[in-house]
N, CA, C and O of each residue as an XYZ file, in Angstrom:
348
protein
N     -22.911    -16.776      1.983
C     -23.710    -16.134      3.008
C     -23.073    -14.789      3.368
O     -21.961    -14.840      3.894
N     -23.549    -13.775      3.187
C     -22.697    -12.050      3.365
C     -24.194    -11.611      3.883
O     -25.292    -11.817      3.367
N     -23.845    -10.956      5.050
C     -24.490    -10.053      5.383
C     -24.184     -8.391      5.191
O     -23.022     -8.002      5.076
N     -25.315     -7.460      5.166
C     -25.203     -6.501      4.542
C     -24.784     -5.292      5.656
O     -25.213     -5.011      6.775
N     -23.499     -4.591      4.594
C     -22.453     -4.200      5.203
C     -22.826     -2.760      5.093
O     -22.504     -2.110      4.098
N     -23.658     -2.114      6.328
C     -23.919     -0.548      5.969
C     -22.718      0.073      5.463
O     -21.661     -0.485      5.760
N     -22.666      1.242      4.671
C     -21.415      2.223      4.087
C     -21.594      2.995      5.031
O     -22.605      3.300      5.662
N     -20.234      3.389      5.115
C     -20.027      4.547      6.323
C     -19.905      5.772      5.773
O     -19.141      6.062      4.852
N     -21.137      6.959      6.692
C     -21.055      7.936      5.247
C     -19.827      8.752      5.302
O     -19.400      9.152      4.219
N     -19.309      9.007      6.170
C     -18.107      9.610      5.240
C     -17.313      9.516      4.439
O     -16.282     10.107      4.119
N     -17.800      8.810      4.158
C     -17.532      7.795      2.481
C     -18.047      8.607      1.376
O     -17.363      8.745      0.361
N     -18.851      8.991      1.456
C     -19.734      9.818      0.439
C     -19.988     11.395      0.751
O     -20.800     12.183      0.265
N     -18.933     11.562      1.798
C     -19.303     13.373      2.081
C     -18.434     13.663      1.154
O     -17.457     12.974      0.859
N     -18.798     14.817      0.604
C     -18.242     16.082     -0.522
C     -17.854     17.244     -0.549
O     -18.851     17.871     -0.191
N     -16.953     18.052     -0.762
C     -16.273     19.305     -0.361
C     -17.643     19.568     -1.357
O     -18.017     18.920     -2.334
N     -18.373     21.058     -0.567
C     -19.444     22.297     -1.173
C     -20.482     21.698     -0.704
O     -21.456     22.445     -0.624
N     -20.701     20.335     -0.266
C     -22.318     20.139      0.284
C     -22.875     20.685      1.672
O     -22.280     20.334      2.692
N     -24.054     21.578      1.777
C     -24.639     21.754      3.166
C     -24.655     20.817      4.223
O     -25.111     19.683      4.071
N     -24.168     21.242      5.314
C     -24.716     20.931      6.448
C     -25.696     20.614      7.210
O     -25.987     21.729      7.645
N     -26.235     20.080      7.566
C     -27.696     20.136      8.487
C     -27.502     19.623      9.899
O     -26.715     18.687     10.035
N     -28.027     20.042     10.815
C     -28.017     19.627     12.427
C     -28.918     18.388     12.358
O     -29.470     18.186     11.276
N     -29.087     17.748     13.109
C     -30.245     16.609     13.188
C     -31.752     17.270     13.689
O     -32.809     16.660     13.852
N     -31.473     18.744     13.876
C     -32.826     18.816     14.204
C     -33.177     19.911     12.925
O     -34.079     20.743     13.026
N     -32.436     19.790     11.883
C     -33.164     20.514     10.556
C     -32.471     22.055     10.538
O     -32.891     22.908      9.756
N     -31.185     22.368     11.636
C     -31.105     23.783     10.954
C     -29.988     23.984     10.373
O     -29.175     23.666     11.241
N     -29.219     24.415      9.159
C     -28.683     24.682      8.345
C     -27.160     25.232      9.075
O     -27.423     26.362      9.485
N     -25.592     24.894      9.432
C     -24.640     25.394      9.982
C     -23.620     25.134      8.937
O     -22.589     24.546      9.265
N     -23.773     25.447      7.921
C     -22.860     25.737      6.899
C     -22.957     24.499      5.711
O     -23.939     23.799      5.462
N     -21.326     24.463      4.930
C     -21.083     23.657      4.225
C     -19.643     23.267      3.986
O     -18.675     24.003      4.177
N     -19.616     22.015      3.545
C     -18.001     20.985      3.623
C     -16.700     21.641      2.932
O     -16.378     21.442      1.761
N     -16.082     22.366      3.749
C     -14.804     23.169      3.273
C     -13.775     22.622      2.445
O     -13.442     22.967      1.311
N     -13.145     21.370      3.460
C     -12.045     20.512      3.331
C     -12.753     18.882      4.125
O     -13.767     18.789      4.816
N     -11.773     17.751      3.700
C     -11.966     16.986      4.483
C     -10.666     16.376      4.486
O      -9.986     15.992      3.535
N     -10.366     16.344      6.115
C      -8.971     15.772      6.466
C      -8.656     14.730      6.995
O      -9.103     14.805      8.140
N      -7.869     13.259      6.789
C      -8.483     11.973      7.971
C     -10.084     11.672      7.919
O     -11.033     11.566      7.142
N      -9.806     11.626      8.951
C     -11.567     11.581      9.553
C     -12.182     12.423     10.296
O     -12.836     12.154     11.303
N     -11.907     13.957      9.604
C     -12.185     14.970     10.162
C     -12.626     15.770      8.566
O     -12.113     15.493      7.481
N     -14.198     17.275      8.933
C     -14.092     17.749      7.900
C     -14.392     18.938      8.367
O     -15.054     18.971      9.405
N     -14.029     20.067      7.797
C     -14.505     21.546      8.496
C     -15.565     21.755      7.716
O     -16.043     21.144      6.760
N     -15.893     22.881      8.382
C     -17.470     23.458      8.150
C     -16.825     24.804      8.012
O     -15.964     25.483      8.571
N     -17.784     24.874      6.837
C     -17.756     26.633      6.450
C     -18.561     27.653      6.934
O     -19.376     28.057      6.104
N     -18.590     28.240      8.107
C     -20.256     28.859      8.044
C     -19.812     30.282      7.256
O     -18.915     30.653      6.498
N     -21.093     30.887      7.962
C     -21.200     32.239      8.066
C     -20.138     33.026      7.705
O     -18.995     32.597      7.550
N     -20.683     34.838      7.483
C     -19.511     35.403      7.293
C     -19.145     35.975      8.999
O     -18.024     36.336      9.358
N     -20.059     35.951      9.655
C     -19.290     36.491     11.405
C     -19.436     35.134     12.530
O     -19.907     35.214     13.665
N     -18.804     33.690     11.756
C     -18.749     32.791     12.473
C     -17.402     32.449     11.908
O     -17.165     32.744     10.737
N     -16.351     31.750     12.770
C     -15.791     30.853     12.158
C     -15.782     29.524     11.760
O     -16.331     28.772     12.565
N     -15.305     28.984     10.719
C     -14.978     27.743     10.520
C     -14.141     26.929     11.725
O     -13.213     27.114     12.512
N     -15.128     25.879     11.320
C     -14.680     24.766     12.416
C     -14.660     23.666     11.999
O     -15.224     23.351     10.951
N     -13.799     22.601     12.970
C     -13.905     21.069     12.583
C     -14.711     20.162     13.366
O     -14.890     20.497     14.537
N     -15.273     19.009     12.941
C     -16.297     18.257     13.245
C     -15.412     16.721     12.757
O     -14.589     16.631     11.846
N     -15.840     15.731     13.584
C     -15.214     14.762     13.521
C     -16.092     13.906     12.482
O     -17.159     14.394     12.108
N     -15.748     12.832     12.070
C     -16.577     12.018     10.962
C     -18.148     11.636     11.887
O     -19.330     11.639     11.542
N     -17.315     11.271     13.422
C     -18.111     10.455     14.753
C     -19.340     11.173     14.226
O     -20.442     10.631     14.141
N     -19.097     12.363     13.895
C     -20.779     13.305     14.165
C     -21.772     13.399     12.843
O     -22.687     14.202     12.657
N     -21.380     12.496     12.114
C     -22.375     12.628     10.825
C     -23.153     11.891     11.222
O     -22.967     10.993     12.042
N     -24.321     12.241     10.578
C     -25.337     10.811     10.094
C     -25.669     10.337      9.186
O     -25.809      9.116      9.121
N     -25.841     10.921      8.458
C     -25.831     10.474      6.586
C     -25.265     11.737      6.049
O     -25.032     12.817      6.591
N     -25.028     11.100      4.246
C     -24.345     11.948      3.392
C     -24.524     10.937      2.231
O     -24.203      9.754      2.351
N     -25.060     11.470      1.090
C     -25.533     10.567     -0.091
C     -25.422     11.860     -0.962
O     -25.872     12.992     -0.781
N     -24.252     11.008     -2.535
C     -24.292     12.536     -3.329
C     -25.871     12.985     -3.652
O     -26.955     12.410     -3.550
N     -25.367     14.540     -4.172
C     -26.717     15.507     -4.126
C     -27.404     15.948     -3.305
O     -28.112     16.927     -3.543
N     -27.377     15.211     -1.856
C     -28.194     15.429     -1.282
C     -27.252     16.194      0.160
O     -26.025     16.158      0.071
N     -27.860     16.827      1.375
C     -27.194     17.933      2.049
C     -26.499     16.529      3.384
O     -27.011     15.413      3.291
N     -25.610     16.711      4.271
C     -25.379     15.609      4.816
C     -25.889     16.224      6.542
O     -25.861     17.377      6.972
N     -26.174     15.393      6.990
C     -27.220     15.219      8.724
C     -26.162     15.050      9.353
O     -25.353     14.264      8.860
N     -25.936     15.506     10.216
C     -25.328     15.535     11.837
C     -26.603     14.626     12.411
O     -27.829     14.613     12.301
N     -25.413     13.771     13.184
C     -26.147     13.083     14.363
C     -26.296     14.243     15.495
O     -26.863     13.708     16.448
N     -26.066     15.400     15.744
C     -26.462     16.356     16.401
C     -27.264     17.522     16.233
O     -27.567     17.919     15.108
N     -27.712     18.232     17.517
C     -28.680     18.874     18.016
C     -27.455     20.081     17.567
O     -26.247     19.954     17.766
N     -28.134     21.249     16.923
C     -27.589     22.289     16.870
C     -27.233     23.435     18.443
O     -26.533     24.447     18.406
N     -27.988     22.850     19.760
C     -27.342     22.964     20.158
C     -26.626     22.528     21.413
O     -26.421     23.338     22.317
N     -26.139     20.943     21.512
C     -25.324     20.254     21.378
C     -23.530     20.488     20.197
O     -22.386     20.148     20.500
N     -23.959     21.066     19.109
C     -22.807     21.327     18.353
C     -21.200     21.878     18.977
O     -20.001     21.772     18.716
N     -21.972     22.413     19.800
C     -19.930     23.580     20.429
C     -19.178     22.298     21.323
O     -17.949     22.231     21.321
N     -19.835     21.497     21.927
C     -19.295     20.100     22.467
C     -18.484     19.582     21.307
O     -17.418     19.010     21.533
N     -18.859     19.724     20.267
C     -17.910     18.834     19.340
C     -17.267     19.645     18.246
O     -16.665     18.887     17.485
N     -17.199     20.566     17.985
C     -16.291     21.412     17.430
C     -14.830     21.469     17.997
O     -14.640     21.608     19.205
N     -13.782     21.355     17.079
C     -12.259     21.623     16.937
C     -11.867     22.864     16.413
O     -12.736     23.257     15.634
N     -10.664     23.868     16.535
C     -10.278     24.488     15.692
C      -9.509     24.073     14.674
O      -9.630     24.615     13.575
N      -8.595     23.046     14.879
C      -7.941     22.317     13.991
C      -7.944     20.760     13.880
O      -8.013     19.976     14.826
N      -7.855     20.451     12.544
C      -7.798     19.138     12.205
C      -7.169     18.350     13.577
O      -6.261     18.749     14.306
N      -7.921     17.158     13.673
C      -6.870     15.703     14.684
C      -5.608     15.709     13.632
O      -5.552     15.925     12.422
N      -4.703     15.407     14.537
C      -3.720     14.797     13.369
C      -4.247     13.400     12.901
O      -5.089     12.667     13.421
N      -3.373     13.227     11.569
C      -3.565     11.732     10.915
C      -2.854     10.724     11.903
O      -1.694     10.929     12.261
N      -3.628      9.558     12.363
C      -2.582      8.306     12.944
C      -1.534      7.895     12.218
O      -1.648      7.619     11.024
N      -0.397      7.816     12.882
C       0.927      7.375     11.882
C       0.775      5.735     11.427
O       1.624      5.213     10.705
């Protein structure tokens, strides 16, 4: 008897895949991924920032990965630098 065990997508996020907000608008693509943290690449007169795993919503290869957030909701959850790793 196993019940079915959703995958957690940051399991399947990919350094070079787009970004998407949950409401469809485009804020870059997957730089690095550190822990359970991954930066975002934007723009050339934005900086890169970090986003916690907490804020995805899906990510399936090929395809661009969803924020559980409102683009603008986003600056609430932006880091400049990685969390550290738990020891």
């Amino acid at each position: 008897m196993s019940a079915y065990q959703p995958v957690d997508p940051f399991l399947r996020l990919t350094v070079g895949v787009p970004i998407y907000t949950d409401d469809g608008q485009k804020i870059g693509t997957v730089k690095e991924i550190r822990g359970r943290s991954f930066k975002v690449q934007t723009g050339l007169l934005q900086r890169d920032y970090w986003l916690s795993a907490d804020c995805l919503d899906s990510a399936t290869a090929g395809e661009p990965a969803i924020l559980r957030v409102a683009k603008d909701e986003l600056d609430r959850f932006k880091e400049d630098e990685a969390p550290e790793a738990a020891a």
